[in-house]
PAKETOR-467720 format. One record per atom (N, C-alpha, C): atom name; residue number from 1; x, y, z; residue in three letters. Coordinates in nm, 2 decimals, always signed. Example, Ala and Ser with C-alpha at 12.3 -4.5 7.8 and 13.67 -1.06 7.14 Angstrom:
REM residues 2
   atom    nr        x        y        z   rest
      N     1    +1.32    -0.57    +0.78    Ala
     CA     1    +1.23    -0.45    +0.78    Ala
      C     1    +1.32    -0.33    +0.78    Ala
      N     2    +1.28    -0.22    +0.71    Ser
     CA     2    +1.37    -0.11    +0.71    Ser
      C     2    +1.29    +0.00    +0.79    Ser
REM end
This chain:
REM residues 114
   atom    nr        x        y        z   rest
      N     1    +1.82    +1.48    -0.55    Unk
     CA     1    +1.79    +1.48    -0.69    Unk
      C     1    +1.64    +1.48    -0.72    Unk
      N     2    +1.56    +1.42    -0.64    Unk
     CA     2    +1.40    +1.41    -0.64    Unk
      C     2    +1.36    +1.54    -0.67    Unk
      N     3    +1.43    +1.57    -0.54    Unk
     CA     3    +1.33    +1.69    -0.48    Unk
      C     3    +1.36    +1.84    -0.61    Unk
      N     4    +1.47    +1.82    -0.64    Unk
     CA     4    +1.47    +1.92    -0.73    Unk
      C     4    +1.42    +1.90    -0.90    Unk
      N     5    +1.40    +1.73    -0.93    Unk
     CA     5    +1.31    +1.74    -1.05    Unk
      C     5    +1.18    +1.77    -0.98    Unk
      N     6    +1.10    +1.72    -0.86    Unk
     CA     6    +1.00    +1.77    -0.87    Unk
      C     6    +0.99    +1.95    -0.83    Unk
      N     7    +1.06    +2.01    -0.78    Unk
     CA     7    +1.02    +2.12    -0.78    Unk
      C     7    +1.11    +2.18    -0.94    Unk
      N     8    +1.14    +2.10    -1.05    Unk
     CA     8    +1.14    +2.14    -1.13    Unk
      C     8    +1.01    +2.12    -1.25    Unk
      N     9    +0.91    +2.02    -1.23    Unk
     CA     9    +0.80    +1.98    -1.26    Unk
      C     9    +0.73    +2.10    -1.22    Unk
      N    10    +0.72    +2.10    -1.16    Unk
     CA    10    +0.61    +2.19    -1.07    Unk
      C    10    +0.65    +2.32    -1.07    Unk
      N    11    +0.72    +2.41    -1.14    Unk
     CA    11    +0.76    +2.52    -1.18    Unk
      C    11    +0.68    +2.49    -1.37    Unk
      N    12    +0.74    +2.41    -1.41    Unk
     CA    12    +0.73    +2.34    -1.59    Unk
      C    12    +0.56    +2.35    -1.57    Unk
      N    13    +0.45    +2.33    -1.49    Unk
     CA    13    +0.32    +2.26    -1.44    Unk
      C    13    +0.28    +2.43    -1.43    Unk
      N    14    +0.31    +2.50    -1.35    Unk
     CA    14    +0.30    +2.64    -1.32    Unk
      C    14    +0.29    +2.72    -1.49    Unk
      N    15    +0.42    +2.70    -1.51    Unk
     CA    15    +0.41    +2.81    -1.63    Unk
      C    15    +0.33    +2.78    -1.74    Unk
      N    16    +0.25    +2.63    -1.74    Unk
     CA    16    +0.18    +2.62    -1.87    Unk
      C    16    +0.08    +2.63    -1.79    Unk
      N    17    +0.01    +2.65    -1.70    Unk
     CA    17    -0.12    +2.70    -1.64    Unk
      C    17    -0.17    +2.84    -1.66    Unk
      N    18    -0.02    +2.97    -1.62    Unk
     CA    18    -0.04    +3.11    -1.68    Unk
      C    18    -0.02    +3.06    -1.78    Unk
      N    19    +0.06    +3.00    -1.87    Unk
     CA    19    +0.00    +3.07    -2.08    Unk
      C    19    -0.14    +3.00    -2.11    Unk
      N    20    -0.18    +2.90    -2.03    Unk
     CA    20    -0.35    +2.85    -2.07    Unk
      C    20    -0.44    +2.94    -1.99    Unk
      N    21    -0.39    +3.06    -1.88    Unk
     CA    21    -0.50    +3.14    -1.85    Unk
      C    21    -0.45    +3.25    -1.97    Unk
      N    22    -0.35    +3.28    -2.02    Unk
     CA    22    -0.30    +3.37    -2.08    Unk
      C    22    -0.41    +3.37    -2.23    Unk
      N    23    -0.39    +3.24    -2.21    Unk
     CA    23    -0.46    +3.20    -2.37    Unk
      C    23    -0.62    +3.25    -2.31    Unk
      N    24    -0.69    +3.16    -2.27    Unk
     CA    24    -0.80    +3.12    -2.22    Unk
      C    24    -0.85    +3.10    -2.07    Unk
      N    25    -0.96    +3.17    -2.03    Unk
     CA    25    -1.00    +3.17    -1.89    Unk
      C    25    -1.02    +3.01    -1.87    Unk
      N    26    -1.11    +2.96    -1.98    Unk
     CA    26    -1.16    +2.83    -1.97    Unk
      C    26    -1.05    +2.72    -1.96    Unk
      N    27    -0.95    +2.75    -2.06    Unk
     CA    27    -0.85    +2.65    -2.08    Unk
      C    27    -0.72    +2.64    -1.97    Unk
      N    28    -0.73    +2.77    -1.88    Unk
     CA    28    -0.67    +2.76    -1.80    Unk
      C    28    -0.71    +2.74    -1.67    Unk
      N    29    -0.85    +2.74    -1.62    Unk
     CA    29    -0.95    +2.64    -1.51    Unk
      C    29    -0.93    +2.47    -1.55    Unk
      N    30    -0.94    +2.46    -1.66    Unk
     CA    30    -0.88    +2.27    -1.69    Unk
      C    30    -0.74    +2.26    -1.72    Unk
      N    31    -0.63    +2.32    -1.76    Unk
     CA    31    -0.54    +2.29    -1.70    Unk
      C    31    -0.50    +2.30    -1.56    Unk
      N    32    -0.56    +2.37    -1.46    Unk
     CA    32    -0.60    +2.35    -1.31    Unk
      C    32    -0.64    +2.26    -1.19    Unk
      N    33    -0.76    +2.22    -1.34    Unk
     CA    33    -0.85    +2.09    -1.28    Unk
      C    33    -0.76    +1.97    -1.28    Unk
      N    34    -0.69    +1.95    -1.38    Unk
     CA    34    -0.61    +1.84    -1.44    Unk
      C    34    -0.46    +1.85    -1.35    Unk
      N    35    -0.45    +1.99    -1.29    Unk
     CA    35    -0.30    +1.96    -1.26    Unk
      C    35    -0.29    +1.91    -1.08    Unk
      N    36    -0.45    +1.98    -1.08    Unk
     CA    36    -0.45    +1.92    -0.89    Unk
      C    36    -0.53    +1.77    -0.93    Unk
      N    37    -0.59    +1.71    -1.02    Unk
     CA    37    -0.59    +1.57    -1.01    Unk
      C    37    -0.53    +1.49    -1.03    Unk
      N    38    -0.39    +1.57    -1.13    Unk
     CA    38    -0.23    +1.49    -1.11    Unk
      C    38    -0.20    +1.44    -0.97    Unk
      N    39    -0.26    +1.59    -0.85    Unk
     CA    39    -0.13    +1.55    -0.76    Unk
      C    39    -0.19    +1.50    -0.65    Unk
      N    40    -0.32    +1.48    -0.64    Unk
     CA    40    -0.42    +1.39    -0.60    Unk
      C    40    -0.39    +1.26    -0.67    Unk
      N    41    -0.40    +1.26    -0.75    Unk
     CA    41    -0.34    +1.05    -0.76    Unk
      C    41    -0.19    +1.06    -0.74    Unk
      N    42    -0.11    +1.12    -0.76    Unk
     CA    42    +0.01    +1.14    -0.66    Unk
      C    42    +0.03    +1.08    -0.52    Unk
      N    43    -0.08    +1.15    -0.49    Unk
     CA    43    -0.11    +1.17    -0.32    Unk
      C    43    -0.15    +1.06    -0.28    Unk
      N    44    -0.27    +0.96    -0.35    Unk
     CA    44    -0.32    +0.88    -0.35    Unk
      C    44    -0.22    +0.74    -0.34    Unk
      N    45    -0.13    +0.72    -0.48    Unk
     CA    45    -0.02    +0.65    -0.47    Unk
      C    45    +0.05    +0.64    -0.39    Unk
      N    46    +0.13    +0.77    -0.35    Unk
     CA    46    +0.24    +0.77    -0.24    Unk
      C    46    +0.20    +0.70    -0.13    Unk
      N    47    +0.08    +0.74    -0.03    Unk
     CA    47    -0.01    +0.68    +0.05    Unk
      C    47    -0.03    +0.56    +0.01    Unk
      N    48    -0.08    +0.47    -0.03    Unk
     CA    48    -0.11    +0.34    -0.10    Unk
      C    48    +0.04    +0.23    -0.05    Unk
      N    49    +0.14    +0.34    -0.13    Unk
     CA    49    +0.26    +0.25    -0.10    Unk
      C    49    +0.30    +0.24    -0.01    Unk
      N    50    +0.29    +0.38    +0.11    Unk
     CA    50    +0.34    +0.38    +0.22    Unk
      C    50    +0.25    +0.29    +0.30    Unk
      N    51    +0.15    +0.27    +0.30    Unk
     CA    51    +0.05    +0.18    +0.37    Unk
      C    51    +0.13    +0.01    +0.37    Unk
      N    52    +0.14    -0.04    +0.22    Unk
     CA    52    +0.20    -0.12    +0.17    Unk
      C    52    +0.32    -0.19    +0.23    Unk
      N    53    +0.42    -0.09    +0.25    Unk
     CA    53    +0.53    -0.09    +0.35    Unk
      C    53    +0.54    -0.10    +0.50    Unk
      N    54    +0.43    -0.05    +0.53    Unk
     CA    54    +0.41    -0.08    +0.67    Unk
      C    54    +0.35    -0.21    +0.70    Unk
      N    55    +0.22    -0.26    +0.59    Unk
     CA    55    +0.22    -0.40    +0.65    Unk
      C    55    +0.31    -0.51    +0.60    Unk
      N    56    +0.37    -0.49    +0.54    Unk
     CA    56    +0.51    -0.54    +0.48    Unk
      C    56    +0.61    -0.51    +0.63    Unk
      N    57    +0.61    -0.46    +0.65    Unk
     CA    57    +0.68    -0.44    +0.80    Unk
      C    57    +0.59    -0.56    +0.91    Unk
      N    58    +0.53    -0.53    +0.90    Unk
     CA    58    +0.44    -0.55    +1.02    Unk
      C    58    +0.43    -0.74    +0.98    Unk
      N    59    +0.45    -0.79    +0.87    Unk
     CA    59    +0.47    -0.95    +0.81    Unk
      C    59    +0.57    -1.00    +0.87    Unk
      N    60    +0.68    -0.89    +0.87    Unk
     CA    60    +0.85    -0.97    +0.84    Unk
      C    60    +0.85    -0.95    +0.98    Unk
      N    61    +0.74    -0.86    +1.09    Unk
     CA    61    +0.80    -0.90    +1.23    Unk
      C    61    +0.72    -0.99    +1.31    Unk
      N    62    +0.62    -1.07    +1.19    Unk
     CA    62    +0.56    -1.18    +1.27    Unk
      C    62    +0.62    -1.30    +1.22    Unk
      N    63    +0.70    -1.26    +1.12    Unk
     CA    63    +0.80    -1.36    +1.08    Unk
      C    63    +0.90    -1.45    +1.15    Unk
      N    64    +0.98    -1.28    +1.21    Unk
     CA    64    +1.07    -1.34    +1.29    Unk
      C    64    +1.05    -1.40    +1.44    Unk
      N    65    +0.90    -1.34    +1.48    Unk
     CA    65    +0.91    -1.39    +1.61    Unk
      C    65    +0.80    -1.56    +1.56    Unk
      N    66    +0.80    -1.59    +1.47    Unk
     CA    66    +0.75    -1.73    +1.43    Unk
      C    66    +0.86    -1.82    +1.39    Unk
      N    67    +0.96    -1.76    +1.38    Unk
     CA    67    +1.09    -1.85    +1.36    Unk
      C    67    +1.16    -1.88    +1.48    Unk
      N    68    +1.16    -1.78    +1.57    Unk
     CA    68    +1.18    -1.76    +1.71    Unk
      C    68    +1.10    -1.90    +1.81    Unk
      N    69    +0.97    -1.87    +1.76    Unk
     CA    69    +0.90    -1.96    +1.80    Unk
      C    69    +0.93    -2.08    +1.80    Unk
      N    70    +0.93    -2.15    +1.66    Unk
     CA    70    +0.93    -2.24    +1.62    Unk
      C    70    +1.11    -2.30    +1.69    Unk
      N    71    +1.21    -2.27    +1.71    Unk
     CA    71    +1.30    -2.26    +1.72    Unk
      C    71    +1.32    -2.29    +1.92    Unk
      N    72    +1.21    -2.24    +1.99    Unk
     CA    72    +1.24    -2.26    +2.10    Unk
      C    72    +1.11    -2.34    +2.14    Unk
      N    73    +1.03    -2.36    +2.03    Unk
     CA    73    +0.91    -2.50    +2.06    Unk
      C    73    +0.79    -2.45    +2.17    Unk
      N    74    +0.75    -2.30    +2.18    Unk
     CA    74    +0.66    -2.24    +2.23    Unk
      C    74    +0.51    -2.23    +2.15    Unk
      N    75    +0.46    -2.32    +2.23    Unk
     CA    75    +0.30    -2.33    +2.16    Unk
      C    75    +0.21    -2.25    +2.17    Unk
      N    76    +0.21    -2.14    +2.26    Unk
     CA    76    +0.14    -2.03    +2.31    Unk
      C    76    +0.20    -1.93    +2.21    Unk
      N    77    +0.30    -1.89    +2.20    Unk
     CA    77    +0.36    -1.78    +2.10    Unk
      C    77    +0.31    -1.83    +1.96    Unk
      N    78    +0.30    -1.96    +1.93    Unk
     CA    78    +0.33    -2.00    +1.76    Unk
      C    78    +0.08    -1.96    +1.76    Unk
      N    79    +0.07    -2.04    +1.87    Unk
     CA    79    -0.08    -1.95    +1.86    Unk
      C    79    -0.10    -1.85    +1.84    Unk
      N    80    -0.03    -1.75    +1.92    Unk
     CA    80    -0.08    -1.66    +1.92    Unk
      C    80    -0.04    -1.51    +1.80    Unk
      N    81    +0.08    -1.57    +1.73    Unk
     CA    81    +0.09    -1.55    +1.57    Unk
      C    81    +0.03    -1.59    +1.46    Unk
      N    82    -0.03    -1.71    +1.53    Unk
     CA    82    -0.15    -1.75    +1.37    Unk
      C    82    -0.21    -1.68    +1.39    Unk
      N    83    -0.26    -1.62    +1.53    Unk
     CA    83    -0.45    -1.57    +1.52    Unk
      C    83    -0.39    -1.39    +1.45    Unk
      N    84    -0.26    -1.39    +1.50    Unk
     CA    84    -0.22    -1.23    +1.44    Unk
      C    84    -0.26    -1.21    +1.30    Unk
      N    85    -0.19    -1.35    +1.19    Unk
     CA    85    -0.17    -1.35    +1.06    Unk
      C    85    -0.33    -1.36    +1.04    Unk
      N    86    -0.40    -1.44    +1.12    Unk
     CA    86    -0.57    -1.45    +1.04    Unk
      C    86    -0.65    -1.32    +1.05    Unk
      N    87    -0.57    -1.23    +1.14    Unk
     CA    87    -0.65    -1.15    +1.20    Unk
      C    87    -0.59    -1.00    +1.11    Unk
      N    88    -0.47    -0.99    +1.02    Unk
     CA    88    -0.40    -0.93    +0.91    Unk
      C    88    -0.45    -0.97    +0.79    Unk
      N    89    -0.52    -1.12    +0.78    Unk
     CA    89    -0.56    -1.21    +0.66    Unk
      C    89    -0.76    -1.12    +0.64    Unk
      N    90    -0.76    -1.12    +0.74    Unk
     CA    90    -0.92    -1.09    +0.75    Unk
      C    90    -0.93    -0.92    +0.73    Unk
      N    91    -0.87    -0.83    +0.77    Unk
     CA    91    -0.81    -0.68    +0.72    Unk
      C    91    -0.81    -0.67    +0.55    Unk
      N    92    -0.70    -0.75    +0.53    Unk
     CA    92    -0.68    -0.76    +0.39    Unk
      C    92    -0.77    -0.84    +0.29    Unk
      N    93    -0.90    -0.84    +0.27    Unk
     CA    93    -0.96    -0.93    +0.18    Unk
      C    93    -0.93    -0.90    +0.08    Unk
      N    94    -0.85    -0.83    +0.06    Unk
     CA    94    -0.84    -0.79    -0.17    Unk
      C    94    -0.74    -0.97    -0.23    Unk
      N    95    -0.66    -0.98    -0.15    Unk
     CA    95    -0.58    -1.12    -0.18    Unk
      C    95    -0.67    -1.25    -0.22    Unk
      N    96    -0.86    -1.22    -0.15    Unk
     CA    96    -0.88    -1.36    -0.17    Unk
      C    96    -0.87    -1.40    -0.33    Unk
      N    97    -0.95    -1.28    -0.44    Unk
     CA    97    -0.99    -1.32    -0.51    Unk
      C    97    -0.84    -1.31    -0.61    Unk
      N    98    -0.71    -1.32    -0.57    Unk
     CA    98    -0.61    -1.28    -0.62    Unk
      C    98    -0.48    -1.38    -0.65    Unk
      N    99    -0.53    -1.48    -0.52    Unk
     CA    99    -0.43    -1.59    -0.45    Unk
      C    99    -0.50    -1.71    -0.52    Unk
      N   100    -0.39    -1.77    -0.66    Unk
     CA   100    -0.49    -1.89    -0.69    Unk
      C   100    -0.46    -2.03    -0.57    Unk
      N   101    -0.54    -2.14    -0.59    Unk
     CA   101    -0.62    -2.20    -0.52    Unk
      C   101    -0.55    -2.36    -0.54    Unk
      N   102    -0.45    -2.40    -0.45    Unk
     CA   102    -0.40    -2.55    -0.51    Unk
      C   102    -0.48    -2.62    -0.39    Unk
      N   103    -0.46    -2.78    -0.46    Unk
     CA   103    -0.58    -2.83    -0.36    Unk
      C   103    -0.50    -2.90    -0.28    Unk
      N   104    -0.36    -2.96    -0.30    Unk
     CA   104    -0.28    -2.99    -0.17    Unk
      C   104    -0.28    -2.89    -0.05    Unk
      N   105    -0.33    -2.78    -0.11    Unk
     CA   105    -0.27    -2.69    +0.02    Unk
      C   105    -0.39    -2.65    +0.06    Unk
      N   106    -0.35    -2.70    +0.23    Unk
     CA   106    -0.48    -2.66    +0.32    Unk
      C   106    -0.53    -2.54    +0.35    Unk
      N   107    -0.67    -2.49    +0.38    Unk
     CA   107    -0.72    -2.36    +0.38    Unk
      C   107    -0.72    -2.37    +0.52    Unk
      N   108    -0.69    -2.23    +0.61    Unk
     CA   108    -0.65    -2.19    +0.70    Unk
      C   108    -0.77    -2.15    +0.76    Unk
      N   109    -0.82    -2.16    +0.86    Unk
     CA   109    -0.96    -2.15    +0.94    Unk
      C   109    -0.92    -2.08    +1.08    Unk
      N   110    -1.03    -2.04    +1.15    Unk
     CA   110    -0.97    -1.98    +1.26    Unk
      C   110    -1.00    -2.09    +1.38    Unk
      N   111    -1.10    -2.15    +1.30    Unk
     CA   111    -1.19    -2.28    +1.46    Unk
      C   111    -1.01    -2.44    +1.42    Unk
      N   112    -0.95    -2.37    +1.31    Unk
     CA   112    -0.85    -2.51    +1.30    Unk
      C   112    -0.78    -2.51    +1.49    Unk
      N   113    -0.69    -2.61    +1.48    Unk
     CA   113    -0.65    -2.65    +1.55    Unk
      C   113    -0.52    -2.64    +1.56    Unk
      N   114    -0.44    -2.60    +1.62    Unk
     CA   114    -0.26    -2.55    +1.61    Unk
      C   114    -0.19    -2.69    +1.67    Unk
REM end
């Protein structure tokens, strides 16, 4: 069903580009300009999320093997998943200024102590 509204968009996108060259040379170079910058933030988006999803993947499988961990009392594994998460935490700085700030809850350091 996607696939055929978008290649029904994109026929609808087509034919008002010939009647704005039809009309106008100029008005149909900016409806041009405007319809590959549609599909460039398109492009942009789609990537964005798919990025999104993958480290969303890549969370829920340091999740499980930290439940795993914790579960069979392995201090070497439960290490070597924090330094994963700090080291996904330090990749990702957009969260810092995003994530508000309680003061019961301790800030996570890389020199802490496990």
């Amino acid at each position: 069903m996607g696939g055929l509204t978008l290649l029904g968009v994109g026929l609808g996108i087509t034919g008002l580009i010939e009647d704005l060259f039809a009309r106008s040379e100029g008005l149909g170079f900016l409806g041009l300009a405007f319809a590959f910058a549609a599909t460039l933030a398109l492009s942009v988006v789609v990537a964005r999320e798919a990025l999104g999803l993958a480290r969303l993947a890549v969370i829920e499988k340091l999740h499980q093997r930290a439940a795993a961990a914790l579960l069979s009392d392995d201090r070497a594994e439960s290490r070597t998943i924090v330094h994963e998460l700090l080291r996904l935490a330090h990749q990702n700085r957009s969260w810092r200024g995003r994530v508000p700030r309680c003061k019961a809850m301790p800030t996570i350091s890389s020199t802490a102590p496990i």
